[in-house]
DSSP file (Angstrom, degrees, kcal/mol; ACC not computed):
  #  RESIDUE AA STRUCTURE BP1 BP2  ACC     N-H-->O    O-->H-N    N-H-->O    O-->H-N    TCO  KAPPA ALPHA  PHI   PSI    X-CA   Y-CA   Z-CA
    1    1 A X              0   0    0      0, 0.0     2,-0.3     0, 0.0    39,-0.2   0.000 360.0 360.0 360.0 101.4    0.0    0.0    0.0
    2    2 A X        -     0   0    0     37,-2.3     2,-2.0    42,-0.0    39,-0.5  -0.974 360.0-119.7-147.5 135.5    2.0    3.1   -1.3
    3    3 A X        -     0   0    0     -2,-0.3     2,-0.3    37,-0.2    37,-0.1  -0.420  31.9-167.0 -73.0  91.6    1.1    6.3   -2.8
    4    4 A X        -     0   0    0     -2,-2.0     6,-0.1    37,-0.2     3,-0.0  -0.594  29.2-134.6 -68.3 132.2    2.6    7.1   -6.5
    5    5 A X  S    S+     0   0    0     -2,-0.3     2,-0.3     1,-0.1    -1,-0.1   0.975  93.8   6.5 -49.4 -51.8    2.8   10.0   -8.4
    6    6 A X  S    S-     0   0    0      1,-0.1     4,-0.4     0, 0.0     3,-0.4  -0.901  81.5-112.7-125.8 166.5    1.6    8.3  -11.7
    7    7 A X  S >> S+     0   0    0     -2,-0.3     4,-2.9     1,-0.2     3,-1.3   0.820 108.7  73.5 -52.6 -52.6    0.3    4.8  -12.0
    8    8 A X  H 3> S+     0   0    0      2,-0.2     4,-0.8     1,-0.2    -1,-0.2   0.924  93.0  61.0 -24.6 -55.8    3.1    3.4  -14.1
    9    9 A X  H 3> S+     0   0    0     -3,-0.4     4,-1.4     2,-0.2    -1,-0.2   0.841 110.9  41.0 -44.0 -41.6    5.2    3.6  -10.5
   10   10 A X  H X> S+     0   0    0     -3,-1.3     4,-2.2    -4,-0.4     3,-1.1   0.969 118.4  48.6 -82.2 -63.1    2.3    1.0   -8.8
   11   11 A X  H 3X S+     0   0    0     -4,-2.9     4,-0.6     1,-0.3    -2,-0.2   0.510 111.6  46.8 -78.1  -4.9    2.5   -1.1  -12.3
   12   12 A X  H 3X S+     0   0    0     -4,-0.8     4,-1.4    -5,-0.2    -1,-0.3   0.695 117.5  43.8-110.8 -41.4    6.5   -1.2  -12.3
   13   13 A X  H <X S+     0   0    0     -4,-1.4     4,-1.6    -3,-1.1     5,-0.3   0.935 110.8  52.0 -76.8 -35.5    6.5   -2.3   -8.4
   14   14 A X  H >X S+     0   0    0     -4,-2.2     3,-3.5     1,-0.2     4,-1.9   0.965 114.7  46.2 -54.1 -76.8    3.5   -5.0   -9.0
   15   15 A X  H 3X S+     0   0    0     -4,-0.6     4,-0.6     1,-0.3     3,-0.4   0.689 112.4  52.6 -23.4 -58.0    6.1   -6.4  -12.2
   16   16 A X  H 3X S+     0   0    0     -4,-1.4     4,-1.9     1,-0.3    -1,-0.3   0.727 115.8  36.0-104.5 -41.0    9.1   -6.2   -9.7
   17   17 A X  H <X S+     0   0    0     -3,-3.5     4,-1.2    -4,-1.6    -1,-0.3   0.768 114.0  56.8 -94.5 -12.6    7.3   -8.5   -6.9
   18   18 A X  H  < S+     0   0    0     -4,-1.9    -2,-0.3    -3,-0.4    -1,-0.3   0.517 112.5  37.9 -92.7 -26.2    5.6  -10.6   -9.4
   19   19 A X  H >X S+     0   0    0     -4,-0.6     3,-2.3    -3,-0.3     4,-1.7   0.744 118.1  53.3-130.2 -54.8    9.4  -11.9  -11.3
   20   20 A X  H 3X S+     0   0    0     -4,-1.9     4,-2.1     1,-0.2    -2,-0.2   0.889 113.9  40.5 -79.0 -22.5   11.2  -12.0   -7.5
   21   21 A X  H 3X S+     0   0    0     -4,-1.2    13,-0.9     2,-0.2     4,-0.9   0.428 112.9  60.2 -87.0   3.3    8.2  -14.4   -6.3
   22   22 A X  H <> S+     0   0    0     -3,-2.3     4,-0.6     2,-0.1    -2,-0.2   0.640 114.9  32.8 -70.1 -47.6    8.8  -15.8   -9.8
   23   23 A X  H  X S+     0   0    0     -4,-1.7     4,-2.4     2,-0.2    -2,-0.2   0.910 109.2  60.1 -84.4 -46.7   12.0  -16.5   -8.7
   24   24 A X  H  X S+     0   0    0     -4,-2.1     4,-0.7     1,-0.2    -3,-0.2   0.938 114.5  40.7 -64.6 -58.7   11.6  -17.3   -5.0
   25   25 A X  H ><>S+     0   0    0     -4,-0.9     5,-1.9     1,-0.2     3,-1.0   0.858 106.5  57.9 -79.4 -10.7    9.2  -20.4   -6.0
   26   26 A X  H ><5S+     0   0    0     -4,-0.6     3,-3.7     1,-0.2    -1,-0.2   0.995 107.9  58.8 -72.7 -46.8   11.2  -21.9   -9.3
   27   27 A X  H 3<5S+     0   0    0     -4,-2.4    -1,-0.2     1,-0.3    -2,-0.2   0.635 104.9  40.0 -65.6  -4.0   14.0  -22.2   -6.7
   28   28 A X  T <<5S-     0   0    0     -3,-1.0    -1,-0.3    -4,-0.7    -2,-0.2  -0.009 120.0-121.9-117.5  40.1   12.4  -24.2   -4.3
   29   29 A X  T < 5 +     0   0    0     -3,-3.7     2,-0.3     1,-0.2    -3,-0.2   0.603  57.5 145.5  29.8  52.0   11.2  -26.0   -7.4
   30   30 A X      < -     0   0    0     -5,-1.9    -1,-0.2     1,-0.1    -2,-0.1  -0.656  53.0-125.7-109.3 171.5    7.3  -25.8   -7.2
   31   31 A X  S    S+     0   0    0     -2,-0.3     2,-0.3     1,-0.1    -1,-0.1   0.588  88.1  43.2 -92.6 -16.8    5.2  -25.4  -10.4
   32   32 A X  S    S-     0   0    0     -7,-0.1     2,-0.1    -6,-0.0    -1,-0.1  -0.996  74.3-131.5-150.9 151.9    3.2  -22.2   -9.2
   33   33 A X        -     0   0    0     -2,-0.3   -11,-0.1     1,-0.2    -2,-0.1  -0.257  19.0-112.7-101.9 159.0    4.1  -19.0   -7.5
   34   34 A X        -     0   0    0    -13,-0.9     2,-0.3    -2,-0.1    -1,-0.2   0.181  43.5-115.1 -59.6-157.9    2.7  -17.1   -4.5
   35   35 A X        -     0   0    0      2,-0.0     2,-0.3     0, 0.0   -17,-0.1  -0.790  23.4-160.2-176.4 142.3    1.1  -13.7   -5.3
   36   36 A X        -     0   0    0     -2,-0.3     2,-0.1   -22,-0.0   -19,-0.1  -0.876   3.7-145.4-106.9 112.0    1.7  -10.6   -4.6
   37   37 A X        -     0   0    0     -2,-0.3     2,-0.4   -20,-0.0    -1,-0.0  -0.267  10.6-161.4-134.5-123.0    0.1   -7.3   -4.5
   38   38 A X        -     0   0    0     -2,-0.1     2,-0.5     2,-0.0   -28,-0.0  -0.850   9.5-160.3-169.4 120.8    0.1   -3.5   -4.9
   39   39 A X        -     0   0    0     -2,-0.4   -37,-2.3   -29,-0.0     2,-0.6  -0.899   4.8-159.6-121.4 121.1   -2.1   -1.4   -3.7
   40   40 A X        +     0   0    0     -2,-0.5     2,-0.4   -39,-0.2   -37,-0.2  -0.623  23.4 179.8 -81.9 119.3   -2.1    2.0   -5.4
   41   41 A X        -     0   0    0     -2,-0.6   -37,-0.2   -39,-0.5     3,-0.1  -0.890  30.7-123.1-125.8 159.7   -3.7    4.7   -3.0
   42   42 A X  S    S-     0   0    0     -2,-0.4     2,-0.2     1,-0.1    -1,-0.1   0.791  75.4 -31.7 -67.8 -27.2   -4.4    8.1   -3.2
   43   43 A X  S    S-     0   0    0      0, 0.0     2,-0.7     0, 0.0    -1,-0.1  -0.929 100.1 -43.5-171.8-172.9   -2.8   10.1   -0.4
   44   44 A X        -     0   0    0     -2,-0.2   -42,-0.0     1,-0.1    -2,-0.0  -0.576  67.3-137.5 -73.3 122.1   -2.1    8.6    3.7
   45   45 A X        -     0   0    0     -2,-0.7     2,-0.1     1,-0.1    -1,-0.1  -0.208   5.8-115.9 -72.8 158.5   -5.1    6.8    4.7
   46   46 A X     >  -     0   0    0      1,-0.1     4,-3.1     0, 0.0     5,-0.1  -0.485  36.4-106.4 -82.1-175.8   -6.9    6.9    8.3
   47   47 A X  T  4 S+     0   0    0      1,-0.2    -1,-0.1     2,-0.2     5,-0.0   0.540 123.2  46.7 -84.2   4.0   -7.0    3.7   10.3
   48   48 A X  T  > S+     0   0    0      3,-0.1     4,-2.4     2,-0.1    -1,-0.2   0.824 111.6  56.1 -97.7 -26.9  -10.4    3.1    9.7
   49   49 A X  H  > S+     0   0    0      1,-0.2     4,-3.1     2,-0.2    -2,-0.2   0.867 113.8  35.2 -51.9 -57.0   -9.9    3.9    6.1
   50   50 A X  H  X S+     0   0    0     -4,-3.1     4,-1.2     2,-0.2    -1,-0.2   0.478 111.5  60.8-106.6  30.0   -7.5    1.6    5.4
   51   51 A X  H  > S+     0   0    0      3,-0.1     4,-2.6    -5,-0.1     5,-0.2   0.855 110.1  51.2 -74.1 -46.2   -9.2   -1.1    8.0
   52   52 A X  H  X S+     0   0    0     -4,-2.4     4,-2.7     2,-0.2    -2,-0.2   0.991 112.8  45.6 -71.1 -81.6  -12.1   -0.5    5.4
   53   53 A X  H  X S+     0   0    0     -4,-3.1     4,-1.3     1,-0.2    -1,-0.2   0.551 110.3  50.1  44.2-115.7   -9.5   -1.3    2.3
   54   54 A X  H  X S+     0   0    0     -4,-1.2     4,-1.8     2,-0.2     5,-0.3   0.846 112.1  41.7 -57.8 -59.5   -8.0   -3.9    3.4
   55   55 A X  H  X S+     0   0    0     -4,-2.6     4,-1.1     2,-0.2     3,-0.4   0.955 111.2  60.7 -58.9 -45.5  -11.0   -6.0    4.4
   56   56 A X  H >X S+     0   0    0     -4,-2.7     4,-2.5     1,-0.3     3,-0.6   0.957 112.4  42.6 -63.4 -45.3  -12.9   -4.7    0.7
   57   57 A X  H 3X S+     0   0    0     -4,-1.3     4,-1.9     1,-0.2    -1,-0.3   0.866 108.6  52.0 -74.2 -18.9   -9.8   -6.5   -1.1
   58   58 A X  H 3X S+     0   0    0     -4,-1.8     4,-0.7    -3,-0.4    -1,-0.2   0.665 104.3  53.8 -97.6  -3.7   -9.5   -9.2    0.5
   59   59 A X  H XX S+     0   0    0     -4,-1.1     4,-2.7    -3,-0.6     3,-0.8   0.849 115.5  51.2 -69.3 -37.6  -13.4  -10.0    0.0
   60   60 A X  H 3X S+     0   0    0     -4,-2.5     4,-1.5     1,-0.3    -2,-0.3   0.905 104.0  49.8 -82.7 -26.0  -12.2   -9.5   -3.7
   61   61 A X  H 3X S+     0   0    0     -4,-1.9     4,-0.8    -5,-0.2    -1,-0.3   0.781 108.3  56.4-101.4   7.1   -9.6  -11.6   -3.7
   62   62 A X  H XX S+     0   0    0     -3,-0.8     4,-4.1    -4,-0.7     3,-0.6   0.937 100.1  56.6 -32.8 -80.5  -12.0  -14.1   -2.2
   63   63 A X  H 3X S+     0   0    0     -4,-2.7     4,-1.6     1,-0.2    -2,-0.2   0.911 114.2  42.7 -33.9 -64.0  -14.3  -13.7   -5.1
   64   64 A X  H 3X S+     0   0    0     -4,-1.5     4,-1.3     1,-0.2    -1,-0.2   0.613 110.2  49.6 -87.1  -0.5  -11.1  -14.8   -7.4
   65   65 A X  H <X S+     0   0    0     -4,-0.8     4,-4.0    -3,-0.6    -1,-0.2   0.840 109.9  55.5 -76.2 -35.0   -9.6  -17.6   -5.5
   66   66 A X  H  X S+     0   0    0     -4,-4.1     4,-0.6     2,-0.2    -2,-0.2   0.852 111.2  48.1 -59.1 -28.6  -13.5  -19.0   -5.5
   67   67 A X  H >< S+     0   0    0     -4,-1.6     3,-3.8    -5,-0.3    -2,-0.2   0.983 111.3  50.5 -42.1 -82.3  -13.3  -18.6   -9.5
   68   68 A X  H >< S+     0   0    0     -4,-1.3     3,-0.8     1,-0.3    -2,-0.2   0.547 105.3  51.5 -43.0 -41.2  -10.5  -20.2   -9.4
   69   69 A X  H 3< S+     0   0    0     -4,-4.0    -1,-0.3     1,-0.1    -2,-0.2   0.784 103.1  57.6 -46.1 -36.6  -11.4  -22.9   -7.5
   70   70 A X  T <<        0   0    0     -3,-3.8    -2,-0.2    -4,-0.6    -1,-0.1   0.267 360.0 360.0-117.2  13.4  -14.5  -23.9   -9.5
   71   71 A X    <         0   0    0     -3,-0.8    -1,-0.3    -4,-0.1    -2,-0.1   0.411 360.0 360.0 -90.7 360.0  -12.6  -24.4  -13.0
């Protein structure tokens, strides 16, 4: 969770944790990687603000591990 000036900045750190967890799992030689993400925000959040967030992505990345599951 870090504030960029332009978007590119979020899309250049997502790439950057995404190829070292790339790395991390081929070397203990498992067939699929963790995952990683980046969250692009506008300015310093409160704590309820980013309580609020946090909990709304992680319903969403609920919703796509339950995809994922059901293919």
């Amino acid at each position: 969770m870090k504030v960029y000036d332009r978007p590119e900045e979020g899309l250049r750190d997502a790439m950057r944790l995404a190829r070292g967890m790339t790395h991390k799992w081929a070397a203990m030689e498992l067939l699929v990687g963790g995952g990683k993400s980046v969250l692009a925000i506008p300015g310093v959040l409160s704590e309820d603000d980013r309580r609020g967030l946090l909990h709304r992505f992680g319903a969403l990345l609920n919703t796509v591990l339950g995809c994922l599951r059901h293919e």
